[in-house]
N, C-alpha and C positions, 0 to 999 in steps of 0.2 A: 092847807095844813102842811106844814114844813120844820125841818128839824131846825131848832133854834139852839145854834153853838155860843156856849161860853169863849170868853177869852182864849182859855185854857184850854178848850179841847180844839179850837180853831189854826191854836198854834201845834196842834198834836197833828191836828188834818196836812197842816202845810208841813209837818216833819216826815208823815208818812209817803204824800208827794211828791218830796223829793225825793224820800230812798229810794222810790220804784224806778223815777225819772234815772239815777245818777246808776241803780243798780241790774235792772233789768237787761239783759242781752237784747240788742237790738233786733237781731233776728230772730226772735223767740214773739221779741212785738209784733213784728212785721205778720207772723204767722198769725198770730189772736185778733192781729185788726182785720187780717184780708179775709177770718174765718176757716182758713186752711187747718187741714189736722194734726194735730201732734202727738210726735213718738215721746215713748217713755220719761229719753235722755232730756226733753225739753222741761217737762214737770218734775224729774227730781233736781234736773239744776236749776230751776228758781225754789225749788222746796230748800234746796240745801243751803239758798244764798237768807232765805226768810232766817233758817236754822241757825247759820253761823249770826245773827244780827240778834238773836234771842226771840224771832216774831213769829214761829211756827206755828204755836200753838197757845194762843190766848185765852183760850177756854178751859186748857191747863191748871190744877193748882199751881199758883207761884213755886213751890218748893218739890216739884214736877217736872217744871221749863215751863210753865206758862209765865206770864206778861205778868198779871197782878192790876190789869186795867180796868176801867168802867167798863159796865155794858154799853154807855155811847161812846165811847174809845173804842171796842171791839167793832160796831157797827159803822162807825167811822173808817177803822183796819178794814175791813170787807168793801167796804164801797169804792176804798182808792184805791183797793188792788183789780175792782173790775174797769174801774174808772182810767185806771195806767195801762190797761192789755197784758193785761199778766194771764196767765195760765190757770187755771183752778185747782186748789187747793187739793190733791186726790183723799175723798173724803173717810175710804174704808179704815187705814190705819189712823189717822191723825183726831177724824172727827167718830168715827163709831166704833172699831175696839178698844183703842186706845183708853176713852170713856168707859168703855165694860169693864178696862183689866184699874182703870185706879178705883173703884166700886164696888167689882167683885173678885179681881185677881189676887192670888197669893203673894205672900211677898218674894218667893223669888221669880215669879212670870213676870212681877212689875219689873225686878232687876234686870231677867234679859231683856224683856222685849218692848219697853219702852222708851229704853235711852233709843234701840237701834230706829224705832216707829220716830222720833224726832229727827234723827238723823236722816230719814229716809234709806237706811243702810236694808229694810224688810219694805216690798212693794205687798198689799195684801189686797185679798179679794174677797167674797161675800157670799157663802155658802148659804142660800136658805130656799129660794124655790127651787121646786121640783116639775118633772115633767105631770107627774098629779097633781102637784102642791102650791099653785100660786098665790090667788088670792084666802085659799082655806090654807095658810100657812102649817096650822097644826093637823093636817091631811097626812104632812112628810111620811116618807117610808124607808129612807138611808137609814140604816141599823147601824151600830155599835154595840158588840155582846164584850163584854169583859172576859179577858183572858191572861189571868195573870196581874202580871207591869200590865198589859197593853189593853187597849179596845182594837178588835177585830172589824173595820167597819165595812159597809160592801152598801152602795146605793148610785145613784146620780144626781145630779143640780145642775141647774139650767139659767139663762138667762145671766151668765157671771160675768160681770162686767171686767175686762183686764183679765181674766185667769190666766191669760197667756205670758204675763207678765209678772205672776206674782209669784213671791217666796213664799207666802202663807195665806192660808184660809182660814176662817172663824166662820165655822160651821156647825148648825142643826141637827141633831141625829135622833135617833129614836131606840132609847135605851130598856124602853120595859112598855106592857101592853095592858098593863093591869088602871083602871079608875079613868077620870077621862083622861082624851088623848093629848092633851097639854101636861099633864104629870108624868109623861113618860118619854119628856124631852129633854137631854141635856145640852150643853154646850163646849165643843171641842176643838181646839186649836192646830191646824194640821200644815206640816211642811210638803208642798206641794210638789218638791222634787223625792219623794217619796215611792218609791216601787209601788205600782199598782194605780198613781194617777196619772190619767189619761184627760187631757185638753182638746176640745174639738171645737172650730171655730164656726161661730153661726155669722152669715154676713147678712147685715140689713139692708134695709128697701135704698139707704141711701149708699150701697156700695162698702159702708166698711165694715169691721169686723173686731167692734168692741167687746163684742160679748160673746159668750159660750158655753157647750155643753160640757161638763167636765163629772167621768167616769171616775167612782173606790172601787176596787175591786181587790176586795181579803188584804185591804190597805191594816198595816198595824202602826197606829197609834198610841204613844207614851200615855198611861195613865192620868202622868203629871201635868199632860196638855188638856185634861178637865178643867174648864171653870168655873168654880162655883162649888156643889152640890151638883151631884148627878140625880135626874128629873126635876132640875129646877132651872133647866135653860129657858122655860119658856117666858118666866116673869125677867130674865138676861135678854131672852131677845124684844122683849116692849121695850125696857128697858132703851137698850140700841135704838130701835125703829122711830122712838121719840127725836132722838140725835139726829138720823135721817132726814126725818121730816123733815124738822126746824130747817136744818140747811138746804133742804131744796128749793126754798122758797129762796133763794139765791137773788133780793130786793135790787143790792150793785150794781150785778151781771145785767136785770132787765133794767132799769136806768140808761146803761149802756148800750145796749140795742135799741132803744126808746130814743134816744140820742141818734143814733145811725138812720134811723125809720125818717126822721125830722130832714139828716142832713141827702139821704136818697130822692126823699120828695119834692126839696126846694130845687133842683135838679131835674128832676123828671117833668116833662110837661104831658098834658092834656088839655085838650080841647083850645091850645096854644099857651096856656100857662102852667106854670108849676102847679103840683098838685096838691104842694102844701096850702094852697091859697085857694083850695077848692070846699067849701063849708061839710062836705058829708065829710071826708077827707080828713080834715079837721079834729071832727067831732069823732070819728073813731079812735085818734089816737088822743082826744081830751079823755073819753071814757075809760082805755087804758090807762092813761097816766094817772086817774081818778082811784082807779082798783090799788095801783101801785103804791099809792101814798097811805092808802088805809092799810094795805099790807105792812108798810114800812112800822107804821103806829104798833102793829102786833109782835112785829118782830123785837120793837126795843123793849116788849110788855114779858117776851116770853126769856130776850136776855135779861133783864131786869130780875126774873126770877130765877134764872139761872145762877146769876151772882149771889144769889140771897141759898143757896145750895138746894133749891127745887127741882126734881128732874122735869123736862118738858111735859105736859099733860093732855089732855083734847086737844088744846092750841096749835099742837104740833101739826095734826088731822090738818084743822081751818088752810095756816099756814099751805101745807102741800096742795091741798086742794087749790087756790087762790093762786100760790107759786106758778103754777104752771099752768092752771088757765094763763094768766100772765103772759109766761114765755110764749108757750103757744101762738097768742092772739098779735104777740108781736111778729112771730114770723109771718101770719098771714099777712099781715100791711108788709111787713120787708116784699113779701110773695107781689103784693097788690102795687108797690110802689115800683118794681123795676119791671110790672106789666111785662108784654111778649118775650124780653130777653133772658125772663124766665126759663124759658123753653127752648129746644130742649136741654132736658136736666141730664146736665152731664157728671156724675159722682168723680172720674179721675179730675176734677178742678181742684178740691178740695189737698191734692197732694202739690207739696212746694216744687216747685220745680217743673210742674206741670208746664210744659208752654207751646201748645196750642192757639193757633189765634183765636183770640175771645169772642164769645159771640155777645155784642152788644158793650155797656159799659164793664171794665176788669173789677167792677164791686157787684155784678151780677150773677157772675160765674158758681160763687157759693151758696145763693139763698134759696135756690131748689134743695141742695142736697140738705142744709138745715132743715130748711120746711120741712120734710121727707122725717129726718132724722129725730125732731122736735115731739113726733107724733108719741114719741113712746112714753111719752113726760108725766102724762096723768095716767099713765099704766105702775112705773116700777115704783119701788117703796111704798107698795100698796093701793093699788088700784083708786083712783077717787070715788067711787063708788063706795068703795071699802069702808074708806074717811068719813062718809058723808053719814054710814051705819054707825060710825064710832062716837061722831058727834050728837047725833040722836041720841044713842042709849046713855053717856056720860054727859052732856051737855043738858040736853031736853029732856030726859026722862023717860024715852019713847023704849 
């Protein structure tokens, strides 16, 4: 089963091929192919080159700055930008407020802060677990008492991907205590260089330090940065977390690994041949590429409906779930295919300029701290577990 392209969109595929090829900063490739990390400066300058070219934001209404394209145009756009080594999309502002503020924002929240979210001129981050509150999202305990103009807010959130880097957060709070505890959750927009927020960095198992705990404390917040209804954030944040999903299932990105796994293996020997020509060997990465393609089918089912103005529904769930089994399974074979050189796993590899002599082939050096890093993929955006509850009671009936 395989995507069957029209004329039309074949010549769309080979238009977008070439931008990447003619536009992309060479050393920005060099970084996404060898798996090395990137700073800030690397993803908003390929966001800004998509932005000035009109390709930021496809999922956009046209009269927004989106594109105006097919759902297999869009899906097409996503594949040649993992397919070209490009940088990923950073999905807080562009794919899930952005979304929330043309949906549910006022019109002048759409006025500021969506030209600048195209722009990439606002880096944002993603306020909603808590050190109580992860998988029981509506657990939160960040307050917001209204005082005046402003909400008073005073809690912490955890697990923030980028906070270290961002001008704003679209965050959770917990505005009243009265009927259940999802009716007493709003949604509030907050400028992170704000008095009273405090950034603290958590570094993970593979050495870096994407993510973080970030302290309110008697933070005052604009009224006007409510969106929505106050206690009706919680149907704003499914709302988002739909958005989430969908794109974690990031179809391109594992194609492109899948690709790597192939070209590791023909390379690697065992037992004095490569190991792609080894039948179990094989057969595990047939079975991933088997998941990926059924994945791919849901993905153009769930933009399909997206075009038709549906927001994502269970599908989202399936998607995330499957997504990163996916990833996952591909790092183990990356793990399996460069065998001993694996070890040990060194996390300063991952930074450019590192230059240590290598231990073993210089495409080995990264796939520990991936594997390492990959593990947290069926945790955030809701636990798979979480999903799996979701699809039962909306799907099955259960």
């Amino acid at each position: 089963m395989e995507l069957k392209l029209s004329e039309a969109d074949a010549a769309f595929r080979q238009e977008v091929r070439n931008f990447v090829e003619a536009n992309l900063p060479p050393e920005i490739r060099r970084k996404v192919e060898l798996g090395l990390r990137l700073g800030k400066d690397d993803y908003v300058t390929w966001q800004k080159i998509l932005h000035e070219k009109g390709w930021i934001a496809p999922a956009w209404p046209k009269e927004q700055g989106g594109t105006g394209w097919t759902p297999v145009q869009r899906y097409i756009f996503e594949e040649e930008l993992a397919l070209g080594a490009t940088p990923p999309i950073i999905a807080f502002g562009l794919h899930m407020v952005g979304p929330v503020l043309l949906a549910f924002g006022g019109q002048a929240q759409k006025e500021r802060y969506l030209p600048r979210i195209l722009a990439s001129e606002d880096w944002w981050c993603q306020g909603y677990s808590e050190p109580g509150a992860g998988s029981d999202l509506a657990a939160l305990k960040t307050r917001a008492l209204r005082d005046g103009g402003n909400y008073i807010v005073n809690g912490a959130k955890t697990w923030t991907t980028y906070a270290q880097h961002a001008d704003m957060m679209f965050c959770l709070v917990r505005t009243a205590d009265t009927g259940k505890k999802q009716e007493g959750i709003s949604f509030l927009l907050i400028d992170m260089k704000s008095p009273g927020v405090t950034v603290r960095p958590i570094t993970t198992i593979d050495g870096g330090q994407e993510i973080n705990e970030v302290f309110l404390d008697d933070l005052r917040v604009p009224a006007e940065n409510l969106v929505g209804e106050e206690g009706k954030g919680w149907t704003i944040a499914k709302f988002l977390l739909g958005h989430e999903r969908t794109g974690i299932a990031a179809v391109g990105r594992s194609k492109k690994q899948l690709g790597r796994v192939r070209e590791i293996a023909a390379r690697e020997l065992s037992d004095g041949r490569p190991l792609i020509e080894q039948d179990r060997f094989r057969e595990k990465i047939a079975e991933v590429e088997i998941d990926l393609l059924a994945l791919e089918s849901v993905v153009l089912r769930v933009l399909s409906d997206e075009a038709a103005g549906r927001a994502p529904g269970p599908q989202a769930s399936l998607l995330k779930i499957k997504g990163t089994e996916v990833q996952q399974a591909i790092t183990e074979l990356l793990f399996e295919a460069v065998g001993n050189y694996a070890h040990p796993y060194v996390a300063e590899a991952l930074e450019a300029g590192w230059n240590e002599a290598p231990i073993g082939p210089d495409y080995a050096a990264t796939i520990a701290p991936h594997y390492f890093n990959w593990r947290k993929a069926s945790i955030y955006g809701g636990t798979n577990e979480i999903q799996k509850n979701i699809i039962a009671k909306m799907v099955l009936g259960f």
